[in-house]
VEXMARLUM-528064 format. One record per residue: residue number from 1; residue in one letter; x, y, z of N, C-alpha, C, O in turn. Coordinates in steps of 0.05 Angstrom, whole numbers, always signed. Layout:
<sites>
{nr = NUM; rest = A; nx = X; ny = Y; nz = Z; cax = X; cay = Y; caz = Z; cx = X; cy = Y; cz = Z; ox = X; oy = Y; oz = Z}
...
</sites>
This chain:
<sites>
{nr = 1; rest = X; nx = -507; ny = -853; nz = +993; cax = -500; cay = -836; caz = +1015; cx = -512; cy = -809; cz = +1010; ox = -507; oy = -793; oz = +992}
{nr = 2; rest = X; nx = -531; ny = -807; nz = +1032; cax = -545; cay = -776; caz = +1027; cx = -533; cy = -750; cz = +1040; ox = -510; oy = -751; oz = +1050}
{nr = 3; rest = X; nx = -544; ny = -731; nz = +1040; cax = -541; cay = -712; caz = +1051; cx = -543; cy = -720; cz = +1085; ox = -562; oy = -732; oz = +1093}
{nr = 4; rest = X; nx = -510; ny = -708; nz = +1110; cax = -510; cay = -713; caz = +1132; cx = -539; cy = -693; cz = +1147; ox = -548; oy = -673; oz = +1137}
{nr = 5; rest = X; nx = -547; ny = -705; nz = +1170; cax = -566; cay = -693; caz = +1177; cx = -559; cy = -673; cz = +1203; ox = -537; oy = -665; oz = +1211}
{nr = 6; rest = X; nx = -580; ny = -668; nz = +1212; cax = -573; cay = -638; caz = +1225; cx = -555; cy = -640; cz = +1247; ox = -539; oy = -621; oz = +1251}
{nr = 7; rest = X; nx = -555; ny = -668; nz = +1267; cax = -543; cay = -681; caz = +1290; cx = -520; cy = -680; cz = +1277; ox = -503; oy = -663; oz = +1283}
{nr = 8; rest = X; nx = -514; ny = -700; nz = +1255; cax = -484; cay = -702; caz = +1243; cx = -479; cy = -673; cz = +1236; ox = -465; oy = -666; oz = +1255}
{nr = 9; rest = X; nx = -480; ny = -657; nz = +1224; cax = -475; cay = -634; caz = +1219; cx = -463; cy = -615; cz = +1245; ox = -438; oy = -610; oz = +1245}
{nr = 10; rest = X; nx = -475; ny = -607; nz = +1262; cax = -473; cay = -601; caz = +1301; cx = -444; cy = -616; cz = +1300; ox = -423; oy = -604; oz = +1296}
{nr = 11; rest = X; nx = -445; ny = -640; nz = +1304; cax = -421; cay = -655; caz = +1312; cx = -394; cy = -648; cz = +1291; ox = -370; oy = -646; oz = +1297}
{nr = 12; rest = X; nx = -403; ny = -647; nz = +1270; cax = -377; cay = -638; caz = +1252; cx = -371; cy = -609; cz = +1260; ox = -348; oy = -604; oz = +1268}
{nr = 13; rest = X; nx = -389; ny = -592; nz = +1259; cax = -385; cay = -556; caz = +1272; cx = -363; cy = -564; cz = +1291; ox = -339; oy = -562; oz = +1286}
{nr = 14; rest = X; nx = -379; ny = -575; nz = +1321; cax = -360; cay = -574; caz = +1340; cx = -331; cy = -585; cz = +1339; ox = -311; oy = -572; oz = +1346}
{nr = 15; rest = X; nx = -332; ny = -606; nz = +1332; cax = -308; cay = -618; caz = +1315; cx = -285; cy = -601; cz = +1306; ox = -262; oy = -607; oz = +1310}
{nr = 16; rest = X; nx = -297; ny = -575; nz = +1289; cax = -273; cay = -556; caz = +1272; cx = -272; cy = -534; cz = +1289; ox = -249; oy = -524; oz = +1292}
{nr = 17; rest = X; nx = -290; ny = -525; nz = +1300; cax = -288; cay = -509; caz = +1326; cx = -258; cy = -520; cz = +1349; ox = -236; oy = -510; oz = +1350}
{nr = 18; rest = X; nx = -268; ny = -538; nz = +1361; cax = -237; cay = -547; caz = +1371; cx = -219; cy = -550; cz = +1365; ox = -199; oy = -551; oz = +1379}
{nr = 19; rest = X; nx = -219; ny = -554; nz = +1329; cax = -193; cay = -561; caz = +1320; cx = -174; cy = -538; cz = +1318; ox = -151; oy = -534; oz = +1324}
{nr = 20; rest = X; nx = -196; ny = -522; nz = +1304; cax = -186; cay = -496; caz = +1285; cx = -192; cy = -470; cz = +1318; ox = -177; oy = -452; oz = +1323}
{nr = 21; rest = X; nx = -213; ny = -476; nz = +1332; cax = -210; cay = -448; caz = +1349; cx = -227; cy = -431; cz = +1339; ox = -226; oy = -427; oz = +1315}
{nr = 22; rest = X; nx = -253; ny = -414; nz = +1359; cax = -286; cay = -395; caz = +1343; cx = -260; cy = -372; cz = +1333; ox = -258; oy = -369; oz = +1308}
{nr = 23; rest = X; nx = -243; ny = -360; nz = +1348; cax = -223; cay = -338; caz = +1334; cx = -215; cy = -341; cz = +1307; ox = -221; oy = -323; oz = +1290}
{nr = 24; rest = X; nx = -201; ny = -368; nz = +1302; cax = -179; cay = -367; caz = +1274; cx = -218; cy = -376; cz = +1262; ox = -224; oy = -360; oz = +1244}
{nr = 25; rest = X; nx = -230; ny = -386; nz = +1266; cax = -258; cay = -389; caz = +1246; cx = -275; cy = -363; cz = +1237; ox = -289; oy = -363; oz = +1216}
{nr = 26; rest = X; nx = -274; ny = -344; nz = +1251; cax = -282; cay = -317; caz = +1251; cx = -266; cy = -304; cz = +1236; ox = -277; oy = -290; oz = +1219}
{nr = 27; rest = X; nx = -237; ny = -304; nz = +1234; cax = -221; cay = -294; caz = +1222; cx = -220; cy = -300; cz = +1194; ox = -214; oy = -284; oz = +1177}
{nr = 28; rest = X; nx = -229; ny = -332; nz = +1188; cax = -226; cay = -336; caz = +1168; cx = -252; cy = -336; cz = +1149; ox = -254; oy = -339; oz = +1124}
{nr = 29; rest = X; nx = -272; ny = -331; nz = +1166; cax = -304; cay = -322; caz = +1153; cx = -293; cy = -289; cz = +1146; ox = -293; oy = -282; oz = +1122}
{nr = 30; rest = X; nx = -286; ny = -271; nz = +1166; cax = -285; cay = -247; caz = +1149; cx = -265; cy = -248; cz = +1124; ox = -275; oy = -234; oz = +1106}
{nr = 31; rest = X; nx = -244; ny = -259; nz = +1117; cax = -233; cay = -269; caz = +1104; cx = -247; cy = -268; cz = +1078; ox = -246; oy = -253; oz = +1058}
{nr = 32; rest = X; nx = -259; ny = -289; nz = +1087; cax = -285; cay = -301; caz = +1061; cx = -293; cy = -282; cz = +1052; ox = -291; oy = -276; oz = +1028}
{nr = 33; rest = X; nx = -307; ny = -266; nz = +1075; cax = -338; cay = -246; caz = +1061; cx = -312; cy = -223; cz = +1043; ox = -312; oy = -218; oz = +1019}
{nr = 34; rest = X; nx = -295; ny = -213; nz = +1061; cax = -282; cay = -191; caz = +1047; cx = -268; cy = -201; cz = +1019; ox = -267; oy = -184; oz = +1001}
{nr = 35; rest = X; nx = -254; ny = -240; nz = +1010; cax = -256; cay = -239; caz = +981; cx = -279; cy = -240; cz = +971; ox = -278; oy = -235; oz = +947}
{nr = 36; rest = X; nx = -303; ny = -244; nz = +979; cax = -333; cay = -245; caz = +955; cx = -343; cy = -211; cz = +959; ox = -364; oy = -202; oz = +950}
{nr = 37; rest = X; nx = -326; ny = -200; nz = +969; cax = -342; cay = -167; caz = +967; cx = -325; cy = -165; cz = +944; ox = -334; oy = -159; oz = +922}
{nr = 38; rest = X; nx = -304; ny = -169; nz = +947; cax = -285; cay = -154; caz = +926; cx = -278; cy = -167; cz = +902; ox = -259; oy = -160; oz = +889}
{nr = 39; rest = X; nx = -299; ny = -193; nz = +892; cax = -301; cay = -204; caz = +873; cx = -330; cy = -186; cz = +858; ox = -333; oy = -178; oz = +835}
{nr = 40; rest = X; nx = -345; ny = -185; nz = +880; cax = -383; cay = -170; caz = +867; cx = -361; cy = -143; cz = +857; ox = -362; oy = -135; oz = +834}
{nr = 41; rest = X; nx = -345; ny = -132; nz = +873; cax = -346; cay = -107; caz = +857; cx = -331; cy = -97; cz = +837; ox = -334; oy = -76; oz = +826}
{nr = 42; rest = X; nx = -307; ny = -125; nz = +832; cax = -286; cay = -125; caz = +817; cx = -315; cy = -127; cz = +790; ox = -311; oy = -115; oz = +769}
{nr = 43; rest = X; nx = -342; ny = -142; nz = +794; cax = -350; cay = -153; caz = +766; cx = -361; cy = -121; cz = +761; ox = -350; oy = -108; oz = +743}
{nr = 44; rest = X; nx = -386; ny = -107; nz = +781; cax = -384; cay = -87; caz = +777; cx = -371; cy = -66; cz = +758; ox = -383; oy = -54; oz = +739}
{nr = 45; rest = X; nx = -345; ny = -63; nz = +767; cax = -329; cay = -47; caz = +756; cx = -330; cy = -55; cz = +732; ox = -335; oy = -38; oz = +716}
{nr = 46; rest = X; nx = -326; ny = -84; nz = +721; cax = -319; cay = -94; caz = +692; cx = -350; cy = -83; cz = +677; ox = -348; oy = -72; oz = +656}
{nr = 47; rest = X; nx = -373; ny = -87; nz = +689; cax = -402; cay = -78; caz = +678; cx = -402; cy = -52; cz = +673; ox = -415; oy = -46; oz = +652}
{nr = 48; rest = X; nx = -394; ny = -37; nz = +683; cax = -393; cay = +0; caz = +685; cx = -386; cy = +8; cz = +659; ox = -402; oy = +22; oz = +646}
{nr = 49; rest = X; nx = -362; ny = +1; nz = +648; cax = -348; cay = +16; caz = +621; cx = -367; cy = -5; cz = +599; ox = -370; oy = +6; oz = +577}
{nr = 50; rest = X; nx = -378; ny = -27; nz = +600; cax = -396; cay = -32; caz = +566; cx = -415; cy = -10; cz = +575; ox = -417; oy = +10; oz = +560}
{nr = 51; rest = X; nx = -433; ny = -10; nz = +601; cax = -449; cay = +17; caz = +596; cx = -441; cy = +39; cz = +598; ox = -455; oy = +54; oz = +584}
{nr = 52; rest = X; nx = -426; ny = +49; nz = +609; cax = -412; cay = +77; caz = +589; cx = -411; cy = +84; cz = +565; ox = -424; oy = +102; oz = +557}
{nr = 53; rest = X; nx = -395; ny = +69; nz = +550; cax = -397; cay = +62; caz = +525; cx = -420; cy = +67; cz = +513; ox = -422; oy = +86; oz = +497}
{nr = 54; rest = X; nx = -446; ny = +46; nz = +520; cax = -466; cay = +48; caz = +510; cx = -470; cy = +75; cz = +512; ox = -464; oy = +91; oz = +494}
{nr = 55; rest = X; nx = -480; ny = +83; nz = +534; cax = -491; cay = +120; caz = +547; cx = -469; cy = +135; cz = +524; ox = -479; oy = +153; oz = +512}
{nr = 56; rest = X; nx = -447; ny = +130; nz = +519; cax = -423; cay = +147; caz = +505; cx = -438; cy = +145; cz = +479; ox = -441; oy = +166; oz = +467}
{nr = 57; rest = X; nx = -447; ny = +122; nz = +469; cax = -453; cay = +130; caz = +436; cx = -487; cy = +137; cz = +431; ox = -496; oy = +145; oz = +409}
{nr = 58; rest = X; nx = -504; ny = +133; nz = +457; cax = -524; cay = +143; caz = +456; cx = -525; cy = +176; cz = +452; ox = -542; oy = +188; oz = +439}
{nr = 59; rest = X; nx = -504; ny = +187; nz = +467; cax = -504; cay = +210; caz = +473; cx = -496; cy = +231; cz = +451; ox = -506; oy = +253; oz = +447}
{nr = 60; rest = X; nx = -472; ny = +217; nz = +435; cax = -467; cay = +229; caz = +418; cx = -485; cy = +228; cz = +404; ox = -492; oy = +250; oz = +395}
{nr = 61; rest = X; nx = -498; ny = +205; nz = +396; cax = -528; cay = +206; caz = +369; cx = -548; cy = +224; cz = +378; ox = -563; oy = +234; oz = +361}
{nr = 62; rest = X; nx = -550; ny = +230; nz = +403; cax = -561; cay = +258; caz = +418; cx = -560; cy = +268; cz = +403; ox = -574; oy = +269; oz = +382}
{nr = 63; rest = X; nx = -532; ny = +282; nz = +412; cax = -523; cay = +309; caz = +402; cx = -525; cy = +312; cz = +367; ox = -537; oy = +331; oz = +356}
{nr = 64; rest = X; nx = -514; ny = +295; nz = +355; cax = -508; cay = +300; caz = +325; cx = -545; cy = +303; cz = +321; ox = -551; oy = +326; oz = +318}
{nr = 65; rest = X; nx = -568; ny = +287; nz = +321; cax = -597; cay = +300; caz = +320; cx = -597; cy = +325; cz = +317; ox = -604; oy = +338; oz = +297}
{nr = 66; rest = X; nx = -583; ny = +337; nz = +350; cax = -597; cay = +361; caz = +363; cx = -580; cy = +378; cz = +341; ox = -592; oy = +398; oz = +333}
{nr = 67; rest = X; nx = -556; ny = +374; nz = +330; cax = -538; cay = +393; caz = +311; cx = -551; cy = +394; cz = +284; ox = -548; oy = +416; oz = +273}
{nr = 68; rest = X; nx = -565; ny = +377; nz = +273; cax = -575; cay = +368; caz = +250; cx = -597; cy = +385; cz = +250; ox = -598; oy = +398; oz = +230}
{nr = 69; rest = X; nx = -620; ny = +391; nz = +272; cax = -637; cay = +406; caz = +277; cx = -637; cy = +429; cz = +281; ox = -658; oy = +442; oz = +279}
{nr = 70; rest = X; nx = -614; ny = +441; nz = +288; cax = -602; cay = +478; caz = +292; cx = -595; cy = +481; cz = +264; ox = -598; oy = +504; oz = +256}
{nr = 71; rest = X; nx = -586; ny = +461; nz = +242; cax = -569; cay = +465; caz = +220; cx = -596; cy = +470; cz = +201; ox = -597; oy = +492; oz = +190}
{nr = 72; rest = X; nx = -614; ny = +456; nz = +196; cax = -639; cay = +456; caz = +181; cx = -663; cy = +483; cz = +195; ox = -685; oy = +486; oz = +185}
</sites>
């Protein structure tokens, strides 16, 4: 059993359309998009602080250089 084709596919759409209603289907597409926005940015946020971090100990090895070089 393969993949349904485009006819079968149309007929299933319309199918959940009547069942479910284009309103409660719209509702439940924004639904959707608004949990996958706030999953991209929940990962986001988790990505931000290892590079901080990183930038945080780059910065200090900056500085301690630039101190090392005023000291000499």
């Amino acid at each position: 059993m393969g993949m349904p084709s485009v006819p079968q596919l149309l007929i299933i759409l319309v199918i959940v359309v009547l069942i479910f209603g284009a309103k409660r289907l719209k509702n439940l597409g924004g639904d959707l998009g608004s949990a996958v926005k706030g999953f991209k940015q929940a990962v986001k946020e988790e990505e931000k602080p290892a590079e901080l971090e990183d930038g945080t100990e780059q910065a200090e090895a900056v500085m301690r250089e630039s101190e090392e070089k005023k000291s000499v």
